[in-house]
GUMITI-478097 format. One record per residue (C-alpha): residue number from 0; x negated, y, z. Coordinates in pm, 1 decimal, padded with zeros to 6 digits, always signed. Each point is the difference from the previous one (the first is absolute). Layout:
N
NODE|k|east|north|up
NODE|NUM|X|Y|Z $
...
//
This chain:
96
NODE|k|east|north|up
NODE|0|-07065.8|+14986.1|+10421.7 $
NODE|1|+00223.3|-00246.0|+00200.5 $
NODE|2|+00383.4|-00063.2|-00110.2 $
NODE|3|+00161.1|+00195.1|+00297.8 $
NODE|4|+00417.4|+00046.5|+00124.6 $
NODE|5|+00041.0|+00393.7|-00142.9 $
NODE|6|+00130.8|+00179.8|+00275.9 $
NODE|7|+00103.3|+00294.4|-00236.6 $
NODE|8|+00191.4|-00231.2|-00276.7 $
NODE|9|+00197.1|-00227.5|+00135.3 $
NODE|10|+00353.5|-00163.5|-00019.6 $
NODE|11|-00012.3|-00257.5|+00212.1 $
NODE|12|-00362.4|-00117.8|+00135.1 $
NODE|13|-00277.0|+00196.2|-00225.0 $
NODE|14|-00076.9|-00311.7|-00194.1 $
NODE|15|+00084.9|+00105.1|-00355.8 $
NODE|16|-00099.2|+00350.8|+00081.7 $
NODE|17|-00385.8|-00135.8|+00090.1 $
NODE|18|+00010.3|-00233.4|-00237.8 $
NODE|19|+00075.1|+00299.8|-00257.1 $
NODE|20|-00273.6|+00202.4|+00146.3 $
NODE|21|-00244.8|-00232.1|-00072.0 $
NODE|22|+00073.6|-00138.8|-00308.7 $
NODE|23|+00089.8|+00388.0|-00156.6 $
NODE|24|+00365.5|-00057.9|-00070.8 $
NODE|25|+00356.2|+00136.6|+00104.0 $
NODE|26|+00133.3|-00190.8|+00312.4 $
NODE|27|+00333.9|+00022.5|-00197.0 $
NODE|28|-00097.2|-00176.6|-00270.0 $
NODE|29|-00182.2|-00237.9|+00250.5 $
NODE|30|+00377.5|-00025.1|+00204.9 $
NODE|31|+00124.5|-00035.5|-00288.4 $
NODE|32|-00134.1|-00287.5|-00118.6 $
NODE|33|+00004.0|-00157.3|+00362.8 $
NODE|34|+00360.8|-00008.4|-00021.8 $
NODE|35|+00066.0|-00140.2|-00316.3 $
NODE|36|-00266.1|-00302.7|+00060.7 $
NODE|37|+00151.1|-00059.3|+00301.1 $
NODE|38|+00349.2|-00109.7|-00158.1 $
NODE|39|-00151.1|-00140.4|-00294.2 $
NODE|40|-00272.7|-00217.4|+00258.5 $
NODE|41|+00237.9|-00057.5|+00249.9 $
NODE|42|-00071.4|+00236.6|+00263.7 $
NODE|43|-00397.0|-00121.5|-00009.5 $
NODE|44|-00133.6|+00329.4|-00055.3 $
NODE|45|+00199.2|+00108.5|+00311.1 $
NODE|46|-00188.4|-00260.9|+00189.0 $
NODE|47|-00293.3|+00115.7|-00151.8 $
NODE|48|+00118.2|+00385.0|+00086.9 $
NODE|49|+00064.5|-00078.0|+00392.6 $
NODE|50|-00351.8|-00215.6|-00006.6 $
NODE|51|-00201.2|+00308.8|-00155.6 $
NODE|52|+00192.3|+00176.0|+00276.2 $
NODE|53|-00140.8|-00193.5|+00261.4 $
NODE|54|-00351.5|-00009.7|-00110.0 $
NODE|55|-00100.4|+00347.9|-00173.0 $
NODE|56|-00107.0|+00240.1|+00247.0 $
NODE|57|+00241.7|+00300.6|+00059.8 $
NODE|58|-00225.1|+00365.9|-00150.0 $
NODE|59|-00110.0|+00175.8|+00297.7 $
NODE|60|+00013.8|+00365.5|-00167.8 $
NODE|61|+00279.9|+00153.1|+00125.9 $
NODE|62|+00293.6|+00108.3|-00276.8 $
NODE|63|+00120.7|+00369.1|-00045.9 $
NODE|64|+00320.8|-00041.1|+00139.9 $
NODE|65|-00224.9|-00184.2|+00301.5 $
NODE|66|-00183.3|+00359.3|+00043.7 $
NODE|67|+00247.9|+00225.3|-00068.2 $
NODE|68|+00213.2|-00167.8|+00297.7 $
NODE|69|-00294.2|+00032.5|+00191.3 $
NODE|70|-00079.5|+00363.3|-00022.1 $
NODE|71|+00392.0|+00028.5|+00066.7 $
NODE|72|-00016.5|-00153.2|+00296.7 $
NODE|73|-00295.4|+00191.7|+00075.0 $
NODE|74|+00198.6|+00361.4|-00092.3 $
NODE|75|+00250.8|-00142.6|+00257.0 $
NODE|76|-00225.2|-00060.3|+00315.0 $
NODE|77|-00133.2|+00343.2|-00076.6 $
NODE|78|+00317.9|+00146.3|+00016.1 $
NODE|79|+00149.0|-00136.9|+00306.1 $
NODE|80|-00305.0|+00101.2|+00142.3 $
NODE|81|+00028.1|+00321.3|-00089.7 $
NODE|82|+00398.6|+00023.2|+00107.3 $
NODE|83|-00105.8|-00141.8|+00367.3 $
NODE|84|-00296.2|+00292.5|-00021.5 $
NODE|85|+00235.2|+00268.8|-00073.8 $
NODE|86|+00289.4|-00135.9|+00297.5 $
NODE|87|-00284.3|-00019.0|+00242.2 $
NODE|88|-00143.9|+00350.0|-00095.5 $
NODE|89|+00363.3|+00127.6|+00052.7 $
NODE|90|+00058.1|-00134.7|+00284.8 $
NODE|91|-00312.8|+00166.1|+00131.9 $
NODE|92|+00111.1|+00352.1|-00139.3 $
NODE|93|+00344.3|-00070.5|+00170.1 $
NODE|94|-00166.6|-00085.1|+00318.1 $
NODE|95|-00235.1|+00350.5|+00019.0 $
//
């Protein structure tokens, strides 16, 4: 498996989050430990960080929040449609 941006558990860019995927640990801890070598190294690992950033490939699976939005948006359409249906049905009835 490839060392991918997560999409789904991020903070800033997905790096820890993919990096935690692949290696089977919390992103926290992963943050964690980010942040404290980057004032003990200074700032290196942030370097490192923004470089990662650049060069892992973002996950193309879409989060839940990603779909759920979706489908919202989707409800939405729907029902505008079905609000401009039922105005142009009473306007007919008005009409006759």
């Amino acid at each position: 498996m490839k060392i991918k941006r997560s999409r789904s558990n991020r903070i800033l860019l997905g790096v820890c989050g993919g990096l935690a995927d692949k290696f089977n640990m919390s992103a926290w801890t992963l943050r964690l430990l980010f942040i404290i070598f980057s004032f003990l190294g200074m700032g290196v690992p942030a370097l490192i960080y923004l470089i990662l950033a650049m060069i892992m490939p973002e996950d193309e699976t879409k989060s839940i929040q990603e779909m759920f939005s979706e489908k919202i948006k989707g409800y939405e359409k729907s029902r505008k449609k079905q609000k401009r249906e039922i105005k142009e049905a009473e306007k007919v009835f008005k009409d006759n």
